[in-house]
C-alpha positions in Angstrom: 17.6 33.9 17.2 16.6 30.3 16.1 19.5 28.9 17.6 19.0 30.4 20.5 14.9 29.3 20.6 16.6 25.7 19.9 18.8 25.9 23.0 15.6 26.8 25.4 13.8 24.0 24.3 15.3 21.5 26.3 13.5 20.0 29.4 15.7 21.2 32.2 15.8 24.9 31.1 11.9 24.9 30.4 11.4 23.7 33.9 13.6 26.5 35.4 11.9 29.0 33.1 8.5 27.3 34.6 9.5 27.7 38.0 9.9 31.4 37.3 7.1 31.8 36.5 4.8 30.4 38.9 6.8 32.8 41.3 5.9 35.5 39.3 2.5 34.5 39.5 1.8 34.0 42.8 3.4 37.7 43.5 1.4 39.4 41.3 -1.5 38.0 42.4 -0.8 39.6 45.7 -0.7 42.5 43.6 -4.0 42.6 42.0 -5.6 41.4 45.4 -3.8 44.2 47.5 -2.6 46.7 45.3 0.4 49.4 46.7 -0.2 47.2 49.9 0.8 44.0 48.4 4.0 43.9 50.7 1.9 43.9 54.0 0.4 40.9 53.3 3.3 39.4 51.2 5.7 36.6 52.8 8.9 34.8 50.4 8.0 31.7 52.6 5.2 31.1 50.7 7.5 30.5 47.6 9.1 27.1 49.2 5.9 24.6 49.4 5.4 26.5 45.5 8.9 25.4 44.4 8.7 22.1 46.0 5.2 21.3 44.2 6.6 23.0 40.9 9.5 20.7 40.5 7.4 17.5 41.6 4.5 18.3 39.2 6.2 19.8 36.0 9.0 17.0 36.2 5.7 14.5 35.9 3.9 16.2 33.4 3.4 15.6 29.6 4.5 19.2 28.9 8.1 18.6 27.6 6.9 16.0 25.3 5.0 18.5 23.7 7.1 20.2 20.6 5.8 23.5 21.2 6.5 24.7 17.8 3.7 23.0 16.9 1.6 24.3 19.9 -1.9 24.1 19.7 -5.4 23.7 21.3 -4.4 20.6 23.2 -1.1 21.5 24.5 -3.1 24.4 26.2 -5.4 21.8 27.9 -2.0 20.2 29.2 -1.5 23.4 30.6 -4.8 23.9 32.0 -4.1 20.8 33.7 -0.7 21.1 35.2 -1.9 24.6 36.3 -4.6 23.4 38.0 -2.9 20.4 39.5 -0.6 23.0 40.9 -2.8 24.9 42.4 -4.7 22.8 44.3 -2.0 21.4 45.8 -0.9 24.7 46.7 -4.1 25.1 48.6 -4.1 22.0 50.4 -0.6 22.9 51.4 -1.0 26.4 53.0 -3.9 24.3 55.2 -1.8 22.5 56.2 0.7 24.9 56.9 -1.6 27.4 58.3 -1.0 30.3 56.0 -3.1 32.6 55.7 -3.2 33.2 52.1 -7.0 34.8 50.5 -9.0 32.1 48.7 -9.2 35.3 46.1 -5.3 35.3 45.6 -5.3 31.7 45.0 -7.8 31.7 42.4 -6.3 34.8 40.6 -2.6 32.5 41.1 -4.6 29.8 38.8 -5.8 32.1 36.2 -2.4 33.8 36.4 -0.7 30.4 36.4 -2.1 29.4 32.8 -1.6 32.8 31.0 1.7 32.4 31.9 2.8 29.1 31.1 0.8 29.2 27.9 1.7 32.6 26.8 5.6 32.0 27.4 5.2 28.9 24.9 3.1 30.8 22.2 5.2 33.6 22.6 8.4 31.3 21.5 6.2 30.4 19.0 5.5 33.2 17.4 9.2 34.5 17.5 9.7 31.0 15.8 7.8 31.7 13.2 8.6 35.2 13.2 12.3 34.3 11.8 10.9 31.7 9.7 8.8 33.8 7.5 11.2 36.8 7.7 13.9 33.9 6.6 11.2 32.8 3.9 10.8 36.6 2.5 14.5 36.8 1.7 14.0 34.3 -0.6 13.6 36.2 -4.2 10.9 35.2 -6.2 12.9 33.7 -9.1 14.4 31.4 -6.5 10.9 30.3 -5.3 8.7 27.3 -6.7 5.2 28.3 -6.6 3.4 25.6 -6.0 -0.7 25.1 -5.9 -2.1 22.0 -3.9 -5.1 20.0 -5.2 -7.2 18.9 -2.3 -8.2 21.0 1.0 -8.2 17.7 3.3 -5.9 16.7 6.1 -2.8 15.7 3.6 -3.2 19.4 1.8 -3.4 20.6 5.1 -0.3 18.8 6.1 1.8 20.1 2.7 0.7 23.7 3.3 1.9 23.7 7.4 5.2 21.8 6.4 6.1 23.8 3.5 5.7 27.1 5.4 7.4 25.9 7.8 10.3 25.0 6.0 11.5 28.0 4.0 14.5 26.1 3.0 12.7 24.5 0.5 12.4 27.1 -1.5 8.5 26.4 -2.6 5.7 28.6 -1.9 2.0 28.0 -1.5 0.2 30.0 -3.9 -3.2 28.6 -3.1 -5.5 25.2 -3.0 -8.3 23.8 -5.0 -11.0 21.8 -3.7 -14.3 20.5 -5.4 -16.3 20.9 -2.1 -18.2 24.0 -2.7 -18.3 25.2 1.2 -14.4 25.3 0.8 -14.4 28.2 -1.6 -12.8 31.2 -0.6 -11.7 29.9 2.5 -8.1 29.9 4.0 -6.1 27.4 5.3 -2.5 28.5 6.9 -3.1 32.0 5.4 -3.3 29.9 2.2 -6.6 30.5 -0.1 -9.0 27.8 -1.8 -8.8 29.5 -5.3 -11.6 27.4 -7.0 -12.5 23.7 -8.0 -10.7 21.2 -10.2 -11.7 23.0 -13.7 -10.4 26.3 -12.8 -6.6 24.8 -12.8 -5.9 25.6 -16.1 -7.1 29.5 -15.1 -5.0 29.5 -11.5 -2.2 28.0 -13.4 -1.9 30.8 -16.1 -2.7 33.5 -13.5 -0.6 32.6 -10.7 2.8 31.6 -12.3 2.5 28.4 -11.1 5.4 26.0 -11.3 4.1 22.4 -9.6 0.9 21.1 -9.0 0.6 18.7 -6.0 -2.4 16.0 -6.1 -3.1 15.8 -2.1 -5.6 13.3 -2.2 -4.5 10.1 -1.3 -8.1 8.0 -1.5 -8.9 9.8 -5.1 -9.7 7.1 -8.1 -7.5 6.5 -11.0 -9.6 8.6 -13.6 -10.2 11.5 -10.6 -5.8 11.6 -10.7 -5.9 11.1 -14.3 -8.5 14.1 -14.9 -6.4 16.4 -12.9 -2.9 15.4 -14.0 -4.7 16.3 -18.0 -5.7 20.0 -16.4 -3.1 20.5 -14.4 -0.5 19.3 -17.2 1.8 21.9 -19.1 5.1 21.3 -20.3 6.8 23.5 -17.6 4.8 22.6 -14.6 5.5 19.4 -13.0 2.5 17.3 -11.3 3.3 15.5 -7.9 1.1 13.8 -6.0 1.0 12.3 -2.6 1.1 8.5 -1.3 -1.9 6.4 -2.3 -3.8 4.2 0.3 -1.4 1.2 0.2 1.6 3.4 0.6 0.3 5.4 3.9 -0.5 1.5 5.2 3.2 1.4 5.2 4.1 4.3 6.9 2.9 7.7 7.6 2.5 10.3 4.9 5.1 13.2 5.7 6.6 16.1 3.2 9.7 13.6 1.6 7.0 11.5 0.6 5.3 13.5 -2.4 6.7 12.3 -5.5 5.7 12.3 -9.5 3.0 11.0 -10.5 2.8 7.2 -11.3 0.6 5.2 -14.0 -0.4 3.5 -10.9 -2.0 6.4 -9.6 -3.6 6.6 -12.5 -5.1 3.1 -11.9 -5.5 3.5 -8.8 -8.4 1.9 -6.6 -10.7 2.0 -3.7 -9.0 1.1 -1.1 -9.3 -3.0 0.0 -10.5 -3.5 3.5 -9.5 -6.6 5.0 -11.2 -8.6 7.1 -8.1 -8.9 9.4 -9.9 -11.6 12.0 -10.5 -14.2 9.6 -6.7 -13.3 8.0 -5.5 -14.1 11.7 -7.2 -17.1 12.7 -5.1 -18.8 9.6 -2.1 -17.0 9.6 -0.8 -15.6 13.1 0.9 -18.1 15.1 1.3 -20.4 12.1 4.2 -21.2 10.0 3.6 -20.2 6.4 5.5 -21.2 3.4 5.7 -18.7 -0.1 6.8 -20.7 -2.9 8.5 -17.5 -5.4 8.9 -15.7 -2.9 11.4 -13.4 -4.6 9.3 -12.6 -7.2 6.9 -10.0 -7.4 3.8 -11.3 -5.8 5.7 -13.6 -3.8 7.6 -11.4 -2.1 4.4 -8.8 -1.7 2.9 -11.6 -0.1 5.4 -12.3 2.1 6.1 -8.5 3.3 1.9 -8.4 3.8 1.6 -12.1 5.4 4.5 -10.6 7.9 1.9 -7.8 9.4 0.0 -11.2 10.6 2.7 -12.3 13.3 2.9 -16.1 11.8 5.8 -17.6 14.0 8.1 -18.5 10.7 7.9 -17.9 7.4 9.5 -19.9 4.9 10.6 -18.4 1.8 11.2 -20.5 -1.3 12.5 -19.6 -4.9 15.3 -20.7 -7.6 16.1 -17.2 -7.9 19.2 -16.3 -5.0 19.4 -12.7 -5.5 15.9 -11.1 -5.2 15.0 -13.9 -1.6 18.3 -12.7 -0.3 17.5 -9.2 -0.2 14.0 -10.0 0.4 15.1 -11.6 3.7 17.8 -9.0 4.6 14.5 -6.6 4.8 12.2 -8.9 6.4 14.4 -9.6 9.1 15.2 -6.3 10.0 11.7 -5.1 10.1 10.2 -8.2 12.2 12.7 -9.4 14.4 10.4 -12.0 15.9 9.4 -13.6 13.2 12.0 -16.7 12.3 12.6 -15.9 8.4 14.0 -18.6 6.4 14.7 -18.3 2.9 15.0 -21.5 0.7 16.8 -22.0 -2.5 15.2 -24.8 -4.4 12.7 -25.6 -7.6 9.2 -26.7 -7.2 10.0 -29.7 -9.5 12.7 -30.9 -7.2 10.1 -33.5 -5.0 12.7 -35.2 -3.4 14.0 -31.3 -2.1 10.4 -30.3 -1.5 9.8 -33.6 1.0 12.9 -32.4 2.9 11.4 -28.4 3.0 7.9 -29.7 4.1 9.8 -32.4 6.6 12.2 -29.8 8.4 10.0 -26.9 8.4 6.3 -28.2 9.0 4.6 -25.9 7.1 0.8 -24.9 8.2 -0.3 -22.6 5.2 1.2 -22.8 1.8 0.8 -19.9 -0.5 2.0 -21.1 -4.2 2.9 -18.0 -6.2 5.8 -19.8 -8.3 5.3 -19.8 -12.2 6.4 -18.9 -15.4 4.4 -16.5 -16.9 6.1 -14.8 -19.8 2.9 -16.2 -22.8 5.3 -15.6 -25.5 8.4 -17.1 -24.2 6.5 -20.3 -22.6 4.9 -20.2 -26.2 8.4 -20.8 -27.6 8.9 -23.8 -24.3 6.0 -25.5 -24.0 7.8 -28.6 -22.2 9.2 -25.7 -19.8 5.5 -24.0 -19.0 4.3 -27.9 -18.0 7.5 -28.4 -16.1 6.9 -26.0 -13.9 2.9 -24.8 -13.9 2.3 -28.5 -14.0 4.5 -30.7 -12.2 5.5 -28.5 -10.7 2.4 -27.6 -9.0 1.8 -31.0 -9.1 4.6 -31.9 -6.8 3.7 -29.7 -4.2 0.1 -30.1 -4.0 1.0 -33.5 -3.0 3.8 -33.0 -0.9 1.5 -30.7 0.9 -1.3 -33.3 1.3 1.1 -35.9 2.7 2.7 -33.2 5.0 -0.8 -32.6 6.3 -1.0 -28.3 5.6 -3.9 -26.7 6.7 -4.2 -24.4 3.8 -3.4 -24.4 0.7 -3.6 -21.8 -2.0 -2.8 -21.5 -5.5 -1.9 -18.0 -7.8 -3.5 -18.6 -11.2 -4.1 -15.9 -13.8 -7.4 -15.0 -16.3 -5.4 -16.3 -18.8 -6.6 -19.7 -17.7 -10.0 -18.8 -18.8 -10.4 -19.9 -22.5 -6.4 -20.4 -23.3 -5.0 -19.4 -26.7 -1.6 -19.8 -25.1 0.6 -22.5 -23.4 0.9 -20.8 -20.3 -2.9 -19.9 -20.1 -3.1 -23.8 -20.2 -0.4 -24.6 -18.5 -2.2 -22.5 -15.4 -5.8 -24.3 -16.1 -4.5 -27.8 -15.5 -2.4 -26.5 -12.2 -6.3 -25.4 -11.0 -7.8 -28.8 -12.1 -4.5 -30.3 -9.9 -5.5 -28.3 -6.9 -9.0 -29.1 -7.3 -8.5 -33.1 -7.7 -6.2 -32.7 -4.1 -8.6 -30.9 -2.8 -11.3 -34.0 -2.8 -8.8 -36.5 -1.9 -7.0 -34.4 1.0 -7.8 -33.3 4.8 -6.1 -30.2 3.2 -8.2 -27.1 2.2 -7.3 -26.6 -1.6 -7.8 -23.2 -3.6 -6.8 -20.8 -6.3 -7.3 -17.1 -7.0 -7.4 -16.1 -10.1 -6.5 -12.3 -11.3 -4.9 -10.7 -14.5 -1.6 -8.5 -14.8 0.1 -6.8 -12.2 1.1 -3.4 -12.4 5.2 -2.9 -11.8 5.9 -7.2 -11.5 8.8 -8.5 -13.2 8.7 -8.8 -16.9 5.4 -6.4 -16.9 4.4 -4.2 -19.7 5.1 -0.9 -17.7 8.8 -1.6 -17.0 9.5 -2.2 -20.2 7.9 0.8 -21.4 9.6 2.9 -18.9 12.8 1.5 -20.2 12.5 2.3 -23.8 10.7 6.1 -23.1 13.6 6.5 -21.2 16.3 5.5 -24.1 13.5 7.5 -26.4 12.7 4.1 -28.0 9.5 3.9 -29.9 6.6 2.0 -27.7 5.8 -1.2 -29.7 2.2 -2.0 -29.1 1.0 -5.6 -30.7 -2.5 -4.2 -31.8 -4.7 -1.2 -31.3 -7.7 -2.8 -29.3 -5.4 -4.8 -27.5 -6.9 -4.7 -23.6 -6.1 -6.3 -20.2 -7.4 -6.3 -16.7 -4.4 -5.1 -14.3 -4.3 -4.7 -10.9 -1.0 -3.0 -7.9 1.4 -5.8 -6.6 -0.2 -4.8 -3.0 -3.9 -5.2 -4.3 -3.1 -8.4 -5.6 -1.0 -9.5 -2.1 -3.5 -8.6 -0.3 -6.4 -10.1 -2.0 -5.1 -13.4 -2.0 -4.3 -13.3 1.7 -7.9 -12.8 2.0 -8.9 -15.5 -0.3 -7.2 -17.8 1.9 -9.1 -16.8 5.1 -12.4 -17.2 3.1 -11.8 -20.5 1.1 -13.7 -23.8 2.3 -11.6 -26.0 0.0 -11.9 -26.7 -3.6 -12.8 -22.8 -4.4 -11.0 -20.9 -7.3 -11.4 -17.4 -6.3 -11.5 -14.4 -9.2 -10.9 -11.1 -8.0 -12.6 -8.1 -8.7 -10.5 -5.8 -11.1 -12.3 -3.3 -12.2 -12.9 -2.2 -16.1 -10.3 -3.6 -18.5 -7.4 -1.1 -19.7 -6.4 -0.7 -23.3 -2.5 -1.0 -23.7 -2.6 1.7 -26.1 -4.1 4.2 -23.5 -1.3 3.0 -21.0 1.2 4.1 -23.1 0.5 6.9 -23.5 -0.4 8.0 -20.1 2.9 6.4 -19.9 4.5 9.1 -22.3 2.6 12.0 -21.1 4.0 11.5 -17.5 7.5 11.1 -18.4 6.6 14.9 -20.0 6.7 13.9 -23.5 4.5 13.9 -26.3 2.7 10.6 -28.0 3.5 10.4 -31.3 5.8 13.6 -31.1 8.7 13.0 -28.6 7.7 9.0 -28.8 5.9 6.9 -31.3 4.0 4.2 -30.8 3.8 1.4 -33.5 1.6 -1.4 -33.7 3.4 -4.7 -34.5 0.7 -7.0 -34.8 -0.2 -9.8 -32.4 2.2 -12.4 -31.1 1.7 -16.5 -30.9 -0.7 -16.9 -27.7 -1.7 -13.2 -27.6 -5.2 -12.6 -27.5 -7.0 -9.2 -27.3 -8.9 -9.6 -24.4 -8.8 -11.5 -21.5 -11.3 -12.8 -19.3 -12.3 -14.1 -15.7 -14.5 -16.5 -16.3 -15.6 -19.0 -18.6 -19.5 -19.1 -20.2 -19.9 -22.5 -18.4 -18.7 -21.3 -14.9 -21.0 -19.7 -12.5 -19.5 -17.3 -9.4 -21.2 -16.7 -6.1 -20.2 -13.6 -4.4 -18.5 -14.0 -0.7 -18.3 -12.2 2.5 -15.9 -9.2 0.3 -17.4 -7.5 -2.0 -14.1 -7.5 -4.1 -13.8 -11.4 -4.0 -16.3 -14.3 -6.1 -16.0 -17.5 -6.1 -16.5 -19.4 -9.4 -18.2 -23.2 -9.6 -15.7 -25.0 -12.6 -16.6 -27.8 -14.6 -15.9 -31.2 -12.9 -13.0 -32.9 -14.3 -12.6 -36.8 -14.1 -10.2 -38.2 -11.7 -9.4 -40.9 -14.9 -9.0 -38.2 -17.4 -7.0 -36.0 -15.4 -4.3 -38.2 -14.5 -4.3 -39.9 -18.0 -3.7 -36.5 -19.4 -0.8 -35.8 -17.0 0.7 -39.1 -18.4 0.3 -38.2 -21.8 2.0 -35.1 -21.6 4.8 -36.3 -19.3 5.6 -38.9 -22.1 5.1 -35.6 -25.1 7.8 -33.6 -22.7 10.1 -36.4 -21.9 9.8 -37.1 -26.0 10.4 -33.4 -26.7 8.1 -33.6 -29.1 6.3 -29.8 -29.1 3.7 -30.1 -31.6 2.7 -33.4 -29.7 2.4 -31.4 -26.7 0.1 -29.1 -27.8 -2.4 -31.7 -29.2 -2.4 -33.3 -26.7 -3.3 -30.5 -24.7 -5.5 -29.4 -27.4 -7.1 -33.1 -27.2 -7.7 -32.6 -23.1 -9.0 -29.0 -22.7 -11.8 -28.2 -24.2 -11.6 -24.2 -23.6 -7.9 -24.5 -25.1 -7.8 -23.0 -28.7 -3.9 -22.3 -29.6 -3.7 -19.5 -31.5 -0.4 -20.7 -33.5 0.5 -21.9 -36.9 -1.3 -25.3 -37.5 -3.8 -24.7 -34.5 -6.0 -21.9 -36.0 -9.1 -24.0 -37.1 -11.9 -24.1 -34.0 -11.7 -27.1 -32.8 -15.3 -29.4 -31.8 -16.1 -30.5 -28.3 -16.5 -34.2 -28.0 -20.1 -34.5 -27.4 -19.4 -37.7 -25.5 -16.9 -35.6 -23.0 -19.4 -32.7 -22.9 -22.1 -34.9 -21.9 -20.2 -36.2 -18.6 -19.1 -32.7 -18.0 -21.2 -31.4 -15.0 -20.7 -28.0 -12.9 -19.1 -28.3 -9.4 -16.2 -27.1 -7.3 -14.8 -30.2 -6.4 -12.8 -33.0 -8.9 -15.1 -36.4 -9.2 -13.2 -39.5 -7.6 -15.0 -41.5 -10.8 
């Protein structure tokens, strides 16, 4: 019987079937007007201007784009519509004509008209559905996976209609659970709201159930994390729908509930974007992404692309991850001119030839090394590239004339222990001291580790539950601010519609997340038990490690800007003289090879640096001289 439903649905066969109808119609009103004497008054001619009207009008309308399996309140106004549209023409027609039809026939033909349109449509409906539930009730119980949804909204809505839908599944709706008390007790789909988020554990036991589904796709990390621990049993497996970022991509639908993430667990509000300001500086332009196979590069890239600039130019060392990259890019926006670039940031010479053949307009600089304890173990290697690096295109940039130009620096920066952290202060000092000397608008954004990016604490962990490999954690307080690779992306696209020139932006995180809670949300997820499936063992903390980060430093000040997820922080002036005489003295350490120089000598130029390595512990004195000439400022003093 389905198959045969499926055949009828096609537009030439409803149309005939339509036709029909409004035959039908028209002759039985005769018959309600006139009764047995119908036929007196009754003439076939009156079926041609119908026909020819029927064809015309149906052929035009929006009814066959309508999937009428899913028929609803406003396909019947499309039929309200057509019938009426049909009608009246009718009328003007048999004016015309000069048949003498009753005004009472015509208005019973319209009423007549819609009951039969609409009721042939619901009818296949119902025999639809009819087959599909008698299909679904074959289905034995033990061959069934009952399944509650958490959240009463439009995506629960959306799970419930799909999966009833499609027997072949083999899941069945037990029931929902909502917090909003007015939804108790209700149904949706035939499907009951069996209580609020505490009465899980309850509906779970009584009910059999086999999966819990989290459809709630705006709810907080703790919210997904206080469910996921109710919902939670060794035999039932959580799900949950897309978050916010992910429905940005594409529409939520059925194939898209998966297991629940740490992510979710983290999850956010949602960031709005002011998308006018992101425009003005992006669409039309062409923008350069330096990393842009790397995690936040190519983020950035994928986000910068829903801006229409005219070419994006992505550069990285790294062939593998930009070729792919570009493969997708270029087969999602066909307009924009992609082109990938294979080349270091401390190549100048190759950087002058980039800037030269392309012309960037905006520069976003996401290219680093970030690993603290191998760039602990490279020093030289950390400067190379967060400082000359940096260096190199900050003032390729200014000589190219870019509009903008902005800068991806970490809270690590903020007080250093470690090389990197340093390495990633002077690269803000560098973009600061460009900033005052250049047409160019000069900024940085600072924000702390990224959920799922390359080298991250999360991969690694799912690596090593996965092998059932103890988690090694280096201390039991140990904490960190983390944000999603989209969050992040999108957050710095905004800095750069908000920054003046000279700004270092810090993003707005959130609360700080101990490592030791991660893994074991980690654990839990992947259905094991901390401690009992997995251990966890503390290993102490490594060269550069320190137990908390932060965003800002005691002598900065922030200012809060047009998004409430974004501040701008004032940083101590730093001397034109003293900047590049530092940059001297460490290009002479590196070019030595002389590591322990290198460190003093950073030790000896940053006064927020305090390397926590062997021979460095001791807290080191600010030159009160230095301090006194240290003033607060967003710009670098010319001397």
């Amino acid at each position: 019987m389905l198959d045969i439903l499926k055949k009828i649905y096609t537009k030439p066969r409803l149309i005939i079937l339509d036709l029909i109808l409004l035959n039908l119609s028209l002759m039985v009103s005769f018959y309600f007007r006139f009764s047995a004497e119908w036929a007196a008054y009754w003439d076939y001619i009156y079926l041609l201007p119908l026909i020819i009207i029927g064809i015309i009008v149906l052929y035009n309308s929006d009814l066959y784009n309508k999937i009428w399996s899913y028929a609803s309140i406003q396909e019947l106004k499309s039929i309200i519509k057509v019938s009426v549209i049909i009608n009246t023409l009718l009328i003007v027609s048999f004016f015309f004509l000069g048949y003498a039809v009753p005004r009472s026939t015509l208005i019973l033909n319209g009423i007549l008209t819609i009951f039969a349109l609409g009721g042939m449509r619901f009818f296949l409906r119902f025999v639809r559905d009819y087959y599909i539930k008698r299909n679904q009730d074959r289905l034995s119980e033990e061959e069934q996976t009952r399944v509650l949804i958490v959240g009463a909204g439009d995506a629960g809505e959306m799970i419930v209609r799909e999966m009833n839908k499609h027997p072949g599944m083999g899941k069945k709706v037990v029931g929902l659970i909502d917090d909003n008390p007015a939804k108790q007790n209700l149904e949706m789909h035939g499907k009951k709201v069996l209580g609020n988020r505490y009465d899980i554990p309850k509906v779970i036991e009584k009910n059999d159930i086999d999966e819990v589904i989290i459809a709630i796709p705006s709810a907080k990390g703790d919210d997904i994390k206080a469910i996921y621990e109710l919902s939670r049993k060794k035999e039932v497996q959580v799900k949950t729908v897309p978050g916010i970022f992910e429905i940005l991509r594409g529409d939520v639908n059925i194939s898209q509930i998966r297991e629940v993430q740490v992510e979710d667990l983290l999850r956010r509000e949602p960031v709005e974007l002011n998308t006018d300001s992101i425009s003005a500086y992006v669409e039309g332009k062409t923008v350069l992404v330096t990393g842009g196979g790397g995690s936040i590069g190519s983020e950035l890239a994928r986000q910068l692309a829903h801006f229409n600039p005219q070419k994006l130019v992505l550069l990285d060392i790294y062939e593998n991850n930009l070729y792919f990259l570009e493969l997708e890019l270029r087969n999602k926006y066909e307009e924009i001119d992609i082109v990938p670039v294979i080349a270091s940031i401390r190549d100048k010479k190759k950087l002058q030839k980039v800037f030269a053949d392309q012309k960037p307009e905006v520069v976003f600089h996401a290219a680093a090394h970030k690993h603290v304890p191998l760039m602990e173990a490279n020093p030289e290697e950390a400067l190379k590239n967060n400082v000359f690096g940096t260096k190199n295109l900050a003032e390729t940039a200014h000589k190219s004339g870019v509009e903008r130009f902005v800068s991806i620096s970490t809270d690590k920066a903020v007080n250093p222990t470690n090389v990197m952290g340093a390495s990633k202060r002077i690269s803000e000092m560098i973009i600061q001291y460009f900033n005052y000397k250049s047409d160019t608008r000069f900024m940085a954004v600072r924000f702390g580790n990224v959920l799922g990016s390359h080298g991250s604490v999360i991969p690694l962990f799912k690596k090593k539950i996965a092998n059932r490999e103890p988690l090694t954690v280096t201390h039991q307080d140990m904490e960190r601010y983390f944000m999603t690779i989209p969050e992040a992306a999108q957050l710095v696209i905004q800095a750069g519609g908000l920054g003046q020139g000279g700004e270092v932006f810090v993003l707005d995180m959130g609360e700080p997340v101990k490592i030791m809670d991660l893994a074991r949300d980690l654990i839990k997820l992947s259905g094991l038990e901390p401690n009992v499936d997995i251990d966890i063992e503390i290993s102490g903390l490594r060269p550069g490690e320190k137990l908390s980060e932060e965003l800002t430093h005691d002598t900065e000040d922030s200012m809060q800007t047009e998004h409430e997820k974004i501040y701008i922080k004032n940083l101590e002036i730093c001397r034109k003289e003293e900047l590049e005489e530092m940059l001297d003295k460490l290009r002479a350490k590196i070019d030595a090879g002389d590591e322990k120089e290198i460190i003093k000598t950073l030790v000896n130029y940053l006064d927020t640096y305090q390397p926590n390595r062997e021979g460095f512990n001791e807290k080191k004195s600010v030159n009160p001289e230095k301090q006194k000439k240290t003033q607060k400022g967003t710009s670098v003093s010319g001397g």
